[in-house]
PDB file of N, CA, C and O in Angstrom:
ATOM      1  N   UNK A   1      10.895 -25.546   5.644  1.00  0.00           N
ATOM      2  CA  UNK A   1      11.285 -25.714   7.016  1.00  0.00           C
ATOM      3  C   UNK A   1      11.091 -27.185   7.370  1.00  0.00           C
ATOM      4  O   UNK A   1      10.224 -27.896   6.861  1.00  0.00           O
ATOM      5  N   UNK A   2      11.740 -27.473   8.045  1.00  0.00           N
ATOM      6  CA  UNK A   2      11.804 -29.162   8.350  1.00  0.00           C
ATOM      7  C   UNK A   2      11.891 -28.894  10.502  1.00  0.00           C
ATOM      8  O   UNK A   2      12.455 -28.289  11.414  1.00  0.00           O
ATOM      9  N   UNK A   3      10.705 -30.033  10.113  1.00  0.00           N
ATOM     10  CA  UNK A   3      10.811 -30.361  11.811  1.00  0.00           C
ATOM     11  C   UNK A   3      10.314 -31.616  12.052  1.00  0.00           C
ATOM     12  O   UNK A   3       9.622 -32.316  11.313  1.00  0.00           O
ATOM     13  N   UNK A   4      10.841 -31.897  13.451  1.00  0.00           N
ATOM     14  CA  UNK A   4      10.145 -33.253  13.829  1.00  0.00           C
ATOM     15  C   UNK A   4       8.717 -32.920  13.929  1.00  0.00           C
ATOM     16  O   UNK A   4       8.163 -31.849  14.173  1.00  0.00           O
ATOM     17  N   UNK A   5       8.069 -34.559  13.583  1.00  0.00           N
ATOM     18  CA  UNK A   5       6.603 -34.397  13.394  1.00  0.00           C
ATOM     19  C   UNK A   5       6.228 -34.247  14.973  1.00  0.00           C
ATOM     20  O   UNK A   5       5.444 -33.312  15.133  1.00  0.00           O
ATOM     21  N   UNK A   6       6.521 -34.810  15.993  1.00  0.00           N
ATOM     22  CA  UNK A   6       6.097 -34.762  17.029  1.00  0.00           C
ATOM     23  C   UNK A   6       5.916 -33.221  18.246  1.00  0.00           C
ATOM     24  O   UNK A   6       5.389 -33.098  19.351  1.00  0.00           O
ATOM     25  N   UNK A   7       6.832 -32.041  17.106  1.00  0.00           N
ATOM     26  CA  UNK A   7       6.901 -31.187  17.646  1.00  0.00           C
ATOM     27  C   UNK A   7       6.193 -29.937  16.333  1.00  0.00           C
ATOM     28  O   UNK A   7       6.021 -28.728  16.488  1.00  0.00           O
ATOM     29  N   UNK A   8       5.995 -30.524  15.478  1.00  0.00           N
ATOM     30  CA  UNK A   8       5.214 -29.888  14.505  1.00  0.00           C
ATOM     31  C   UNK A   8       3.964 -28.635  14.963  1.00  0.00           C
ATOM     32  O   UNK A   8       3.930 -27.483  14.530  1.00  0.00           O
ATOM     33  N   UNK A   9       3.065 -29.224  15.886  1.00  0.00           N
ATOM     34  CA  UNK A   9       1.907 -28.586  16.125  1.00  0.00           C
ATOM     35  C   UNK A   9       2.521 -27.100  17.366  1.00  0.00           C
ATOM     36  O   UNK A   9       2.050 -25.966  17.452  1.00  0.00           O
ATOM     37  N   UNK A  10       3.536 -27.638  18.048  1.00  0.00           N
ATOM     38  CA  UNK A  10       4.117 -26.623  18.643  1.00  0.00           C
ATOM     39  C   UNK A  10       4.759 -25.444  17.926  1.00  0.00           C
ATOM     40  O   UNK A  10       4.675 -24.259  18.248  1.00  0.00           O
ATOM     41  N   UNK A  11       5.390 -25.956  16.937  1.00  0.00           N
ATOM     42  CA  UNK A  11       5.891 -24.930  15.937  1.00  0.00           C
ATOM     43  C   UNK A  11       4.981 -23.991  15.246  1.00  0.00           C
ATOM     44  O   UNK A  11       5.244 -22.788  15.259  1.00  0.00           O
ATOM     45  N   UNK A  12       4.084 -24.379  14.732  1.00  0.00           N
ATOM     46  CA  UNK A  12       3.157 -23.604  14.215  1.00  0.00           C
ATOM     47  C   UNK A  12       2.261 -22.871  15.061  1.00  0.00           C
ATOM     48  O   UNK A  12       1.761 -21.897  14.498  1.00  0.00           O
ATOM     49  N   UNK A  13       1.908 -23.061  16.268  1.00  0.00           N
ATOM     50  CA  UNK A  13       1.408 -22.713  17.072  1.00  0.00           C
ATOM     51  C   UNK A  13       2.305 -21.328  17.704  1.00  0.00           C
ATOM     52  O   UNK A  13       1.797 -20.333  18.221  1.00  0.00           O
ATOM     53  N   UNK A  14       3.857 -21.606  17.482  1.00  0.00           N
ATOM     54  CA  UNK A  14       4.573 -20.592  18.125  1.00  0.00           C
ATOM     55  C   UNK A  14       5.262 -19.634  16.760  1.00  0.00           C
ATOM     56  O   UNK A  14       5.920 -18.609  16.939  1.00  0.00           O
ATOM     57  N   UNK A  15       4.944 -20.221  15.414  1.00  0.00           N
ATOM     58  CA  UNK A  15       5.207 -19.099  14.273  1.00  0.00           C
ATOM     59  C   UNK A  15       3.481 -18.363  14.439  1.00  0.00           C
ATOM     60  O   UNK A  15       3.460 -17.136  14.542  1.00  0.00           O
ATOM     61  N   UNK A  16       2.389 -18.954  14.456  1.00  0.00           N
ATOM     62  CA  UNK A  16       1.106 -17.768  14.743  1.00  0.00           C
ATOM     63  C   UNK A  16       1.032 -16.829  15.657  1.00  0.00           C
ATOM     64  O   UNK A  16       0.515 -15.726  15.483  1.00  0.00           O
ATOM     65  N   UNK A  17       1.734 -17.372  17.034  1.00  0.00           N
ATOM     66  CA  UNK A  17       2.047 -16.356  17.741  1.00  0.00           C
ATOM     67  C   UNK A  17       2.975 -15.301  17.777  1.00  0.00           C
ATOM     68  O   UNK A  17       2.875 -14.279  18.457  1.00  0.00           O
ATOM     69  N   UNK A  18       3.879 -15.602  17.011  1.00  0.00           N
ATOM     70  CA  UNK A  18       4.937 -14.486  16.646  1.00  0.00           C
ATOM     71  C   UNK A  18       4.417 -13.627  15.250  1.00  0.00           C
ATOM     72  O   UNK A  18       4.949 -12.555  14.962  1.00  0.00           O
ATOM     73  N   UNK A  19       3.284 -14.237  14.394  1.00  0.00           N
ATOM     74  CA  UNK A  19       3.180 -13.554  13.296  1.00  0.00           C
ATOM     75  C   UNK A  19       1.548 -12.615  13.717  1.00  0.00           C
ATOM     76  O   UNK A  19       1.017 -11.889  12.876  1.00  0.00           O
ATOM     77  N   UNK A  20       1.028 -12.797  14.968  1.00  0.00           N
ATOM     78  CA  UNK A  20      -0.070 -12.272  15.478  1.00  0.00           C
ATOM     79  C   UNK A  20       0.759 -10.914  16.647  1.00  0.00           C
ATOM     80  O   UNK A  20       0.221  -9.817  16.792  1.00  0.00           O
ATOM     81  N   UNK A  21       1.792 -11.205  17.198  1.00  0.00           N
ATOM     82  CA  UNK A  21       2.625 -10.407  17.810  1.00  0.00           C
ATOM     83  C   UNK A  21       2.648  -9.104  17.129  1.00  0.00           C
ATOM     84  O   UNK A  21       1.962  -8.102  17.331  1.00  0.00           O
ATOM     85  N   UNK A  22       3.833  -9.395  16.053  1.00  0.00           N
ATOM     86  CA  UNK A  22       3.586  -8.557  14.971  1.00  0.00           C
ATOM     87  C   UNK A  22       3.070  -8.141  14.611  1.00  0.00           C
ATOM     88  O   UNK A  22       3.039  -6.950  14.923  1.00  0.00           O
ATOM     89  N   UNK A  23       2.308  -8.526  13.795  1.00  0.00           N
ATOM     90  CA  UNK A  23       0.637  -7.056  13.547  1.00  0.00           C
ATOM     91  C   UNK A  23       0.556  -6.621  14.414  1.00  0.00           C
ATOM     92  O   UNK A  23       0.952  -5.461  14.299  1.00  0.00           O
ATOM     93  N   UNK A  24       0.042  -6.973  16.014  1.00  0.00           N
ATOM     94  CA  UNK A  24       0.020  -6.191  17.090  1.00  0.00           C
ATOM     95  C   UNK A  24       0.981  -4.597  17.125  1.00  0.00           C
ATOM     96  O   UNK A  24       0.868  -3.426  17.487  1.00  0.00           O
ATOM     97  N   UNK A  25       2.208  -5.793  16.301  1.00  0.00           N
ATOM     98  CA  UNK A  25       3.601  -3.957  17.290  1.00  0.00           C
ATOM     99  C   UNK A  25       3.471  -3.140  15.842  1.00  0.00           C
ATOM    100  O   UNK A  25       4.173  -2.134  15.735  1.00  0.00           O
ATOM    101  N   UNK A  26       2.647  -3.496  14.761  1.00  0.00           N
ATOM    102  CA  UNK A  26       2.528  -2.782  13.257  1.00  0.00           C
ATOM    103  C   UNK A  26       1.530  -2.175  13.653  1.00  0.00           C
ATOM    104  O   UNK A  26       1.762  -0.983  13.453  1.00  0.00           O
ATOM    105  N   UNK A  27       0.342  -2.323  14.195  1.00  0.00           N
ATOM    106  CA  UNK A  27      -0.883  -1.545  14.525  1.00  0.00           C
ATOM    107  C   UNK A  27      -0.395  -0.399  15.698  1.00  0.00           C
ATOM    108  O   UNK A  27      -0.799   0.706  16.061  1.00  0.00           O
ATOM    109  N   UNK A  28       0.288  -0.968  15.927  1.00  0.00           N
ATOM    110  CA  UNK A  28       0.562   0.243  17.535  1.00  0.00           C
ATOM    111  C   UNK A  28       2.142   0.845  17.183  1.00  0.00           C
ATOM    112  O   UNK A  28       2.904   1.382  17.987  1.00  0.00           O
ATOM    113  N   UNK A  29       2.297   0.677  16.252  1.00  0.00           N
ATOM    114  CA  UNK A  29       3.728   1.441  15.274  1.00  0.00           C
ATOM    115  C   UNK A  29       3.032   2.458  14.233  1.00  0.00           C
ATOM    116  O   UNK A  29       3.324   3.653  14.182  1.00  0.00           O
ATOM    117  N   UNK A  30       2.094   1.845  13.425  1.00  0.00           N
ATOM    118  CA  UNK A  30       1.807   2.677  12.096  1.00  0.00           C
ATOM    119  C   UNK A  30       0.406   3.193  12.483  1.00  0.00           C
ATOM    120  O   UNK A  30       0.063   4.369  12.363  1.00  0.00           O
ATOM    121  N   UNK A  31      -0.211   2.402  12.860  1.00  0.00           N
ATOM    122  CA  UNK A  31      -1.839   2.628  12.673  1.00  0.00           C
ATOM    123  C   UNK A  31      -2.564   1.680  11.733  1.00  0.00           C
ATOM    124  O   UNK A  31      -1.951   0.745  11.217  1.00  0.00           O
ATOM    125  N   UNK A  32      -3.967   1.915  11.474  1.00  0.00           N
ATOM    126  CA  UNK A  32      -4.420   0.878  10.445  1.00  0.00           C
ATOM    127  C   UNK A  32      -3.984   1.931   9.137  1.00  0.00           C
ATOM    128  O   UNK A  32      -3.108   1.750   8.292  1.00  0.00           O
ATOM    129  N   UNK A  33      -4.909   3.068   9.293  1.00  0.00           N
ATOM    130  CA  UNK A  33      -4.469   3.788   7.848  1.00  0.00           C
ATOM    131  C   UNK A  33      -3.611   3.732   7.194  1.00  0.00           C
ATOM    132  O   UNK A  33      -3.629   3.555   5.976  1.00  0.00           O
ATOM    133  N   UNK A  34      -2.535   3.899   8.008  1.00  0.00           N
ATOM    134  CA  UNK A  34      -0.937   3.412   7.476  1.00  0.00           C
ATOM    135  C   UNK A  34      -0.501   2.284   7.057  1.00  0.00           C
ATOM    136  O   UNK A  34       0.394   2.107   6.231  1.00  0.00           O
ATOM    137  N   UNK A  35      -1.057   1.576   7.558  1.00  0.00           N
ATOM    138  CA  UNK A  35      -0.808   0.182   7.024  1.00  0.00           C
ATOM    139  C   UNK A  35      -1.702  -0.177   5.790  1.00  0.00           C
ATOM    140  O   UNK A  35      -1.206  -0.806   4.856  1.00  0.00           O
ATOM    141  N   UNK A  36      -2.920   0.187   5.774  1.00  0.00           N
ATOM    142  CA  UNK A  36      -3.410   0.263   4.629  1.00  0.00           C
ATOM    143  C   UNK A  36      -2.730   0.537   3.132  1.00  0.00           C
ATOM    144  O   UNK A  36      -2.508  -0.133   2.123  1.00  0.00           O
ATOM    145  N   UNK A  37      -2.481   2.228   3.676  1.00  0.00           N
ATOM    146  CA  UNK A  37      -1.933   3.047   2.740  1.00  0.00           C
ATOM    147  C   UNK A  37      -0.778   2.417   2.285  1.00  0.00           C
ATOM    148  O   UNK A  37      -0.538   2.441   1.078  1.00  0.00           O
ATOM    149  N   UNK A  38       0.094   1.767   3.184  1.00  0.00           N
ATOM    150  CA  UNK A  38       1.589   1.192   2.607  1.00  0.00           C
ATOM    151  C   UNK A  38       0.896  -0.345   1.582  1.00  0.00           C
ATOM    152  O   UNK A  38       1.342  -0.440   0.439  1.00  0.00           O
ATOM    153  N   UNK A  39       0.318  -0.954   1.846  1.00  0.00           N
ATOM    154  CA  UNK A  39      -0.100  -2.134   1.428  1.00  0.00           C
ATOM    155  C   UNK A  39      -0.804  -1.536  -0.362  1.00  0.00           C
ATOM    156  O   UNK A  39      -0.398  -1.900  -1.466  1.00  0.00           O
ATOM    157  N   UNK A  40      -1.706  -0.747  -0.106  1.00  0.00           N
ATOM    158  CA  UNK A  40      -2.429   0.070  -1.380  1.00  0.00           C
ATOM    159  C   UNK A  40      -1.184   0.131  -2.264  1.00  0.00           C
ATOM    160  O   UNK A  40      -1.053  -0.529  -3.295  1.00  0.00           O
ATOM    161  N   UNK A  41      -0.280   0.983  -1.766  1.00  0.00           N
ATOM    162  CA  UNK A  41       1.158   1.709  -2.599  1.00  0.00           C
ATOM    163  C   UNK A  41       1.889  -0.016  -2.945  1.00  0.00           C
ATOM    164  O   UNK A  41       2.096  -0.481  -4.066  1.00  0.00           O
ATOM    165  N   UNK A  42       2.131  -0.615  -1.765  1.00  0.00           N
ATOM    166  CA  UNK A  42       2.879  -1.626  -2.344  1.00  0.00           C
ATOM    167  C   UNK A  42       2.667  -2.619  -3.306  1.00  0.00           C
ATOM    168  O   UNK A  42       3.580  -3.292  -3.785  1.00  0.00           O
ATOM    169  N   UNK A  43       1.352  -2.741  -3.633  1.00  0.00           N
ATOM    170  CA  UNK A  43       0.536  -3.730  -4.694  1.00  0.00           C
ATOM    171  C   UNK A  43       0.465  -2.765  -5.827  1.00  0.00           C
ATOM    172  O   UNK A  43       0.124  -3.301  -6.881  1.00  0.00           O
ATOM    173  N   UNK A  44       0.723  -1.331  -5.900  1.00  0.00           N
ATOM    174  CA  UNK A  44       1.142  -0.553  -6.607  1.00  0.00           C
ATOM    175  C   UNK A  44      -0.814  -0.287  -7.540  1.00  0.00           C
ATOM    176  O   UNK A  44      -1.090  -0.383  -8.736  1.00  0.00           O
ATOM    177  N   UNK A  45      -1.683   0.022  -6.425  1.00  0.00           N
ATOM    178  CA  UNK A  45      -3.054  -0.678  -7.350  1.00  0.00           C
ATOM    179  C   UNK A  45      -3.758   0.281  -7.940  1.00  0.00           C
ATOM    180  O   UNK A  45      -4.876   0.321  -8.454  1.00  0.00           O
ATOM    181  N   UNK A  46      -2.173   1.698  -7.631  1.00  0.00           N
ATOM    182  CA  UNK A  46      -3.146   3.043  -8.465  1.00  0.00           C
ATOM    183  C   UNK A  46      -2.711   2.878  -9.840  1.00  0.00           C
ATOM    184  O   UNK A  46      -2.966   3.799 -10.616  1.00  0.00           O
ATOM    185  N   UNK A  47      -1.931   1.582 -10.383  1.00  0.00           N
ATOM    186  CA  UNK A  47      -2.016   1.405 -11.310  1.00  0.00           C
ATOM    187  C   UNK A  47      -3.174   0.439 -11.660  1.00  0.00           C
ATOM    188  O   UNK A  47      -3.861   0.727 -12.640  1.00  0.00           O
ATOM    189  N   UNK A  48      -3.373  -0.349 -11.161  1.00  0.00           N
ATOM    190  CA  UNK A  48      -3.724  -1.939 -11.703  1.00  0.00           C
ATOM    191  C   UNK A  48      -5.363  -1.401 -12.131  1.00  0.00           C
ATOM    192  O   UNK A  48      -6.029  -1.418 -13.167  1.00  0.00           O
ATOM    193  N   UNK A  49      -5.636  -0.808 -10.361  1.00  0.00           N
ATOM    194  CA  UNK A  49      -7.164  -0.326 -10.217  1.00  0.00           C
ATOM    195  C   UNK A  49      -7.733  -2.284  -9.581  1.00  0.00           C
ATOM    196  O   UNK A  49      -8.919  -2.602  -9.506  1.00  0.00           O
ATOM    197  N   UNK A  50      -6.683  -3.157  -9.262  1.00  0.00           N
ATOM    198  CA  UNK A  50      -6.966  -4.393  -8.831  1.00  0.00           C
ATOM    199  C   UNK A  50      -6.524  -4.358  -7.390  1.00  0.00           C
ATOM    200  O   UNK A  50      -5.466  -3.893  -6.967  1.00  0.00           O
ATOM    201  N   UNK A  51      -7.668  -5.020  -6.582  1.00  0.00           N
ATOM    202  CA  UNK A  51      -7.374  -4.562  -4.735  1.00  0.00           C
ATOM    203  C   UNK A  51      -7.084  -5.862  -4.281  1.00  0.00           C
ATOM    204  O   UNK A  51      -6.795  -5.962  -3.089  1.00  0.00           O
ATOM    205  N   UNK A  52      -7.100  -6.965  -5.030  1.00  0.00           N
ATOM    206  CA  UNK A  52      -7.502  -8.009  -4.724  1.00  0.00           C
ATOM    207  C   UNK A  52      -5.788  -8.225  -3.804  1.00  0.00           C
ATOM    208  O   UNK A  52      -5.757  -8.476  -2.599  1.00  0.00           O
ATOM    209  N   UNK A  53      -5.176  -8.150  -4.214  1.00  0.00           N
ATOM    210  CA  UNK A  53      -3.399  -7.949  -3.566  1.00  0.00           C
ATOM    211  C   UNK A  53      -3.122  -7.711  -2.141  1.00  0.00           C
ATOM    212  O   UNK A  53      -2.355  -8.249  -1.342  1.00  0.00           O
ATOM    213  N   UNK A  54      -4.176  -6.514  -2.036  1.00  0.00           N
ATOM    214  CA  UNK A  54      -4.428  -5.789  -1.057  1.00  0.00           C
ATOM    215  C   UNK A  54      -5.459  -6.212   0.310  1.00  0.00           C
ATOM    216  O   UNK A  54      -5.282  -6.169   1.528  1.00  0.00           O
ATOM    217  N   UNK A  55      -6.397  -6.555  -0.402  1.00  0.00           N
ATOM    218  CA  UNK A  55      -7.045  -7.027  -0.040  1.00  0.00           C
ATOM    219  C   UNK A  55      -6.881  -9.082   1.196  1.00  0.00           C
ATOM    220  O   UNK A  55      -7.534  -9.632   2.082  1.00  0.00           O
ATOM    221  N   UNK A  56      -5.327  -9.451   0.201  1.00  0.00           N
ATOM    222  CA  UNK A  56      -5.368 -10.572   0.478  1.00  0.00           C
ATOM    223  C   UNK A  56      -3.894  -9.976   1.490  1.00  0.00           C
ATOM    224  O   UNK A  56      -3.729 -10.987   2.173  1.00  0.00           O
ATOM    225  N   UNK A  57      -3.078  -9.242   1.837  1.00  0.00           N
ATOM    226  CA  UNK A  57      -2.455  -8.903   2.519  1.00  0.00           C
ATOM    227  C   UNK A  57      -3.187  -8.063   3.953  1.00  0.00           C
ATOM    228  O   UNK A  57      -2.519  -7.833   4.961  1.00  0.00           O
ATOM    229  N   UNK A  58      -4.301  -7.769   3.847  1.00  0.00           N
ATOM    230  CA  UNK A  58      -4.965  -6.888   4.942  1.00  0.00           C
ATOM    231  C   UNK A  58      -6.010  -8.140   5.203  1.00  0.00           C
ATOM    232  O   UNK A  58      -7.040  -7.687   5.703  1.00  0.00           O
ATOM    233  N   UNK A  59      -6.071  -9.495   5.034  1.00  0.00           N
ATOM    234  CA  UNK A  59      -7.084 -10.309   5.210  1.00  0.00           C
ATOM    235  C   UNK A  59      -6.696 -10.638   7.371  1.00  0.00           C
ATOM    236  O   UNK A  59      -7.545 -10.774   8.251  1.00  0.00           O
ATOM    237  N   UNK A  60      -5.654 -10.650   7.468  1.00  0.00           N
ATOM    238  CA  UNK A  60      -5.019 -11.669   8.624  1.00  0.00           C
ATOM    239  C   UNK A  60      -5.229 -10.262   9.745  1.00  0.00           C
ATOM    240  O   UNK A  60      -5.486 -10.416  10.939  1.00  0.00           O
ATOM    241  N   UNK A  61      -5.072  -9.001   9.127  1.00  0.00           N
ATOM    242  CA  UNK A  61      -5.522  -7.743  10.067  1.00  0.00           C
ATOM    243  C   UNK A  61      -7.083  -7.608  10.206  1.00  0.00           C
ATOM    244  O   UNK A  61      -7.620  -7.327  11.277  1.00  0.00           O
ATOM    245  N   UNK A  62      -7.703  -7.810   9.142  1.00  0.00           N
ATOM    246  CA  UNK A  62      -9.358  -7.924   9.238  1.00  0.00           C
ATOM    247  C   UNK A  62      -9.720  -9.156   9.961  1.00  0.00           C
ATOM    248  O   UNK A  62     -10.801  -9.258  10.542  1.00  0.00           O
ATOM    249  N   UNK A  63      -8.955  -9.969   9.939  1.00  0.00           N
ATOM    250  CA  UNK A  63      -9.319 -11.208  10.785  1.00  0.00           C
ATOM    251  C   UNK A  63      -9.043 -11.081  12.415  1.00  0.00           C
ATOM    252  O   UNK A  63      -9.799 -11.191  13.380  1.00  0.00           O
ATOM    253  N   UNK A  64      -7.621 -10.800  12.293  1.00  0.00           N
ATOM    254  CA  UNK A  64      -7.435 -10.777  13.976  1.00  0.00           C
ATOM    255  C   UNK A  64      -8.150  -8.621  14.761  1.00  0.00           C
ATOM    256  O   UNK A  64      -8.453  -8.384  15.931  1.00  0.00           O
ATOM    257  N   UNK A  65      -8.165  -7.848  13.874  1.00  0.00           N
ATOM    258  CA  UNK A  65      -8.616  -6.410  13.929  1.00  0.00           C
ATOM    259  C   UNK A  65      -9.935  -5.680  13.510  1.00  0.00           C
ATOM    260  O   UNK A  65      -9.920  -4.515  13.113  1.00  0.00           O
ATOM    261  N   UNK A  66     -11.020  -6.387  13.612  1.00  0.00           N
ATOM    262  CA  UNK A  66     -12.297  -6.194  12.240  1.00  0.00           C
ATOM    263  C   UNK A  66     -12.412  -5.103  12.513  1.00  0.00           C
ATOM    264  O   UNK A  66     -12.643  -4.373  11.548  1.00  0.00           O
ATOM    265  N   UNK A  67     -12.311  -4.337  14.060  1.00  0.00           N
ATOM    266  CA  UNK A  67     -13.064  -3.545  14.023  1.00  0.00           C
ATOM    267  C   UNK A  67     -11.928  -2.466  13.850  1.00  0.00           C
ATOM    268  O   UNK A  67     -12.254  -1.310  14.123  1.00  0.00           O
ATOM    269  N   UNK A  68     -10.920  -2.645  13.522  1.00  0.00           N
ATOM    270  CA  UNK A  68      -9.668  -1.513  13.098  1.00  0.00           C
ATOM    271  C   UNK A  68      -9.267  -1.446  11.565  1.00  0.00           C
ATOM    272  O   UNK A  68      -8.742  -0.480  11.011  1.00  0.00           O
ATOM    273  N   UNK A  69      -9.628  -2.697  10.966  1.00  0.00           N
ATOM    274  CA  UNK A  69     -10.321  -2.890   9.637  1.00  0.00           C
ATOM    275  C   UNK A  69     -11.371  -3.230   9.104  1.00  0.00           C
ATOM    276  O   UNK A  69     -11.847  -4.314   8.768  1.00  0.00           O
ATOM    277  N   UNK A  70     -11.841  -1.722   9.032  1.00  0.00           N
ATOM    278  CA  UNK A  70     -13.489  -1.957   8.104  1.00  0.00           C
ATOM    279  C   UNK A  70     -13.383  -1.762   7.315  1.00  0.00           C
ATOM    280  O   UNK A  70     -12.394  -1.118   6.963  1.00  0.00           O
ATOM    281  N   UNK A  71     -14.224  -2.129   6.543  1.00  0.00           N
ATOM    282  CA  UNK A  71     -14.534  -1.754   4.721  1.00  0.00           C
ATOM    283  C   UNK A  71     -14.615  -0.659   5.107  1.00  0.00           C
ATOM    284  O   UNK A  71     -13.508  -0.121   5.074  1.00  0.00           O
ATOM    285  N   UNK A  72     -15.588   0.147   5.568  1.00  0.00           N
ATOM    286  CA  UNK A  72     -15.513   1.959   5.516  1.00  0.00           C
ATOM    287  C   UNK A  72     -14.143   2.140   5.436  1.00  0.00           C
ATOM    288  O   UNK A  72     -13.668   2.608   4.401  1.00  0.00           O
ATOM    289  N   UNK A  73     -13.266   1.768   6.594  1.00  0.00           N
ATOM    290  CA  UNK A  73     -12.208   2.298   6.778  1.00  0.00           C
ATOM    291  C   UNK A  73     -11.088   2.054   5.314  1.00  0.00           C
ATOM    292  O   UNK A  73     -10.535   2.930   4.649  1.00  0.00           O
ATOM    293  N   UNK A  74     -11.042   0.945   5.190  1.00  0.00           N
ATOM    294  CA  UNK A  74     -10.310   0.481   3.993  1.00  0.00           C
ATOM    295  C   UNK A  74     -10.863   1.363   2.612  1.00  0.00           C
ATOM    296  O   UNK A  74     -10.114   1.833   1.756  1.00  0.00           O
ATOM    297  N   UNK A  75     -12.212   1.454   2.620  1.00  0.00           N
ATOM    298  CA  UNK A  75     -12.650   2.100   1.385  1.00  0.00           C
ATOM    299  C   UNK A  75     -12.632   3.222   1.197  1.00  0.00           C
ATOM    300  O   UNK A  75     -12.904   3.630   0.068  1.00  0.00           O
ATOM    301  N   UNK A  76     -12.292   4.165   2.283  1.00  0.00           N
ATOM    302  CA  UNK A  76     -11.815   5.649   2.446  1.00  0.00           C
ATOM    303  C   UNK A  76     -10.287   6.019   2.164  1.00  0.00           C
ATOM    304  O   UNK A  76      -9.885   6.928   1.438  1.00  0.00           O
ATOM    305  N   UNK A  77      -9.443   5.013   2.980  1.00  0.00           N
ATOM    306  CA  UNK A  77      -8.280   5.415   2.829  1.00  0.00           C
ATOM    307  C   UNK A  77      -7.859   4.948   1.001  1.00  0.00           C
ATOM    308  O   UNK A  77      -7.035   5.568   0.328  1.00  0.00           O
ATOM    309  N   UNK A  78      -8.324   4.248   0.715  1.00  0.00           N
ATOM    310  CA  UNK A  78      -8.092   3.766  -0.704  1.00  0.00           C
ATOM    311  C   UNK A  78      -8.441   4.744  -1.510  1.00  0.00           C
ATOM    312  O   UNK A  78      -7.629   5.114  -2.357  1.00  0.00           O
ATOM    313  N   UNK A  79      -9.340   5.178  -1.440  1.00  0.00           N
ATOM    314  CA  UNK A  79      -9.894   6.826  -2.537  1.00  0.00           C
ATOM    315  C   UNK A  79      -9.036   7.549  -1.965  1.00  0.00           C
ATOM    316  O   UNK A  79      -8.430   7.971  -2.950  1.00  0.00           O
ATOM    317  N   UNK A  80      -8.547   7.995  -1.096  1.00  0.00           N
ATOM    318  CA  UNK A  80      -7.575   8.783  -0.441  1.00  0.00           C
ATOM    319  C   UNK A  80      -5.868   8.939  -1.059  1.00  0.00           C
ATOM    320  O   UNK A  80      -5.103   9.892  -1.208  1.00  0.00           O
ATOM    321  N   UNK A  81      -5.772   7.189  -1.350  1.00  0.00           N
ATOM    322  CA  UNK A  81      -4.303   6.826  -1.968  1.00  0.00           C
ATOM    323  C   UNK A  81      -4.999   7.516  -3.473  1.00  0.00           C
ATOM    324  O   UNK A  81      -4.586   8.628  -3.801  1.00  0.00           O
ATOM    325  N   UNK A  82      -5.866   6.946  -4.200  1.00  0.00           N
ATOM    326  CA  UNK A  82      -5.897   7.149  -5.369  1.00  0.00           C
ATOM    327  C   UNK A  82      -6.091   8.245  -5.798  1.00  0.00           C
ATOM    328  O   UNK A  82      -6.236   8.377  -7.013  1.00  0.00           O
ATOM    329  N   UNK A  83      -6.147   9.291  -4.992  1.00  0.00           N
ATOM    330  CA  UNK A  83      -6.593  10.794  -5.376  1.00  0.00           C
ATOM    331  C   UNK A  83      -5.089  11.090  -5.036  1.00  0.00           C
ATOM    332  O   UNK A  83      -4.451  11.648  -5.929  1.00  0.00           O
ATOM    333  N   UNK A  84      -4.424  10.785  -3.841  1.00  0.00           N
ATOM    334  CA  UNK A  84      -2.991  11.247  -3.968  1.00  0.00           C
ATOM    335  C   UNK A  84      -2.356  10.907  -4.987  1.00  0.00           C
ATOM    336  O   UNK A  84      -1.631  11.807  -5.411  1.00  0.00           O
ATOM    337  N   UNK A  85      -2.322   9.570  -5.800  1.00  0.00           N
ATOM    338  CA  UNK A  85      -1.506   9.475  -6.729  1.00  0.00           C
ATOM    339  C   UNK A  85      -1.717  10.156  -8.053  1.00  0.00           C
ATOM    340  O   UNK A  85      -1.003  10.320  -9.042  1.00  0.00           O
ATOM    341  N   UNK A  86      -3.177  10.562  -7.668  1.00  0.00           N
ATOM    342  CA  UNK A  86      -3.660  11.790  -9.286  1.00  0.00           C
ATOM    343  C   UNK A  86      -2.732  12.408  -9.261  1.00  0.00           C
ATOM    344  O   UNK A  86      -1.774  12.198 -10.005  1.00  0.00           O
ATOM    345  N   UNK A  87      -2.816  13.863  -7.892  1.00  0.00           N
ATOM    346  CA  UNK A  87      -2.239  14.483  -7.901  1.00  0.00           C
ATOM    347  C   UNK A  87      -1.018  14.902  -7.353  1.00  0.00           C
ATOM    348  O   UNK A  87      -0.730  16.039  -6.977  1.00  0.00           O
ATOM    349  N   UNK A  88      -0.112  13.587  -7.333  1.00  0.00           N
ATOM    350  CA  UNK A  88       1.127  13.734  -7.663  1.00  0.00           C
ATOM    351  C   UNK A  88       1.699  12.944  -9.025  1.00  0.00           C
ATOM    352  O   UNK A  88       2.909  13.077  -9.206  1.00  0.00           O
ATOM    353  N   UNK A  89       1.214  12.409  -9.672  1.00  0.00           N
ATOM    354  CA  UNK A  89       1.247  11.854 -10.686  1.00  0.00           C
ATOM    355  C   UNK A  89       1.781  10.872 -10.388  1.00  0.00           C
ATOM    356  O   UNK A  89       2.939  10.849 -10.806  1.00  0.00           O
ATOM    357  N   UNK A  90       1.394   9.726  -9.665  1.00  0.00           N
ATOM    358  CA  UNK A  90       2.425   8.251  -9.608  1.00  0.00           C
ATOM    359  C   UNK A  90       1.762   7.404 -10.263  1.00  0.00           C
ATOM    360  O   UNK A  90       1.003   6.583  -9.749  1.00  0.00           O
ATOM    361  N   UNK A  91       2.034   7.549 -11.717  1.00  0.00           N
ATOM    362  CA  UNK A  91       1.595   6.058 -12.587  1.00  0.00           C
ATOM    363  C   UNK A  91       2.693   6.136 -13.659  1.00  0.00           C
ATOM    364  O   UNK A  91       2.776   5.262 -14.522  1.00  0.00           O
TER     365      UNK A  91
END
């Protein structure tokens, strides 16, 4: 992306606010679980058994949401994905 430098700090200031927006209308669209759960599935980590993916995609929700992302919470729904994918067999 290219911008004038003099308007630089405005820009970024108004892509955080549109990318903090968002999570907002994803939390009050899906939920955290859900968003979890889609993030778990999408790093695909009932293969890998690696969260770190996951972990670095749910960082900006634990940051701006701590208390809608907890480790409890994250560490429940994650045994949750991985027991679903036992028993439906997704590997």
């Amino acid at each position: 992306m290219i911008c004038p430098e003099a308007t630089a700090e405005e820009l970024i200031k108004g892509l955080e606010k549109i990318t903090e927006e968002g999570i907002q209308q994803d939390i009050e669209d899906n939920g955290p679980e859900a968003i979890i759960e889609r993030e778990y599935f999408n790093h695909e980590t009932q293969l890998s058994r690696d969260q770190s993916g996951v972990m670095d995609a749910l960082s900006i929700y634990k940051e701006l949401y701590p208390d809608k992302f907890t480790k409890e919470l994250i560490k429940e729904v994650f045994s949750r994905c991985f027991e679903d994918a036992l028993q439906n067999e997704w590997f």
